[in-house]
Phi, psi and omega in degrees: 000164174294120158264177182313297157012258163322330166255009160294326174306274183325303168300347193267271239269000150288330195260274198233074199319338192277336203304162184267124183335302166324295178298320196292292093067274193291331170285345141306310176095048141206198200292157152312299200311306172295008178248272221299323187287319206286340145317281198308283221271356157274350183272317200278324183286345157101019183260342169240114186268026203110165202239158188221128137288113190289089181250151191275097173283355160301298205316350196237338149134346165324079187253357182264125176233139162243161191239068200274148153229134191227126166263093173295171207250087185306335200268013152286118172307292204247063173303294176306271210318298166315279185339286177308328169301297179295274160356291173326289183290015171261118168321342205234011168268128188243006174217119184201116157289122144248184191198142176277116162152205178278006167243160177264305168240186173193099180280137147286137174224144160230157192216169191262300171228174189292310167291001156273328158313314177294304185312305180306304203319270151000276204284332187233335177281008186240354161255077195237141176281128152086038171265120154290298170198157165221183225196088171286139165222119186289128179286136192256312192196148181265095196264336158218152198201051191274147184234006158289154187284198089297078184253000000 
């Protein structure tokens, strides 16, 4: 389990991930060296899985977000499996969710504009396998969107 420690690590490094072994270490009150395993031994136990670069894909021109929610056609044996596959390989899907109830998955899509969204739509998300239905919900606005913990 986590000490006090591990979670003094974790929260510094949710707040500012780039800071530097040396700065994060002094700003903790220990050694570099003692930082880096406890670093190393939060890597192996899978709690900490890596550093990200976070990019604004609006900033890149991207302005259209979509929402699918997808119902498969369950009485297909490898439904989920086809289904998840084929997705994966659409470039401007930046999400996939499954989910237990009456929607099954729930694709993120982005676009440049609303005819590159149709287009995407069209060419490649109605041919994605093993669709019951589906259900768009246009993203309006991002009101949170924190990927920090409460540690």
């Amino acid at each position: 389990m986590l000490d006090d420690l591990d979670r003094r690590i974790l929260r510094r490094m949710q707040f500012n991930p780039d800071q530097s072994i040396p700065d994060l270490a002094d700003a903790l009150g220990v050694t570099a060296s003692r930082l880096t395993r406890r670093l190393e031994r939060l890597r192996e136990a899978g709690i900490l899985r890596g550093i990200r670069a976070v990019i604004d894909w609006r900033a890149l021109g991207f302005e259209v977000e979509v929402s699918l929610r997808v119902t498969l056609d369950k009485t297909q044996t490898r439904a989920f499996d086809d289904f998840i596959e084929a997705a994966r390989e659409i470039a401007e899907v930046i999400e996939i969710q499954t989910f237990l109830g009456r929607v099954d998955v729930r694709l993120s899509v982005i676009a440049r504009d609303m005819p590159h969204y149709q287009q995407i739509y069209r060419d490649e998300i109605l041919a994605l396998p093993h669709i019951a239905d589906i259900e768009a919900l246009m993203h309006v606005a991002r009101i949170k969107a924190e990927e920090s913990l409460p540690l």
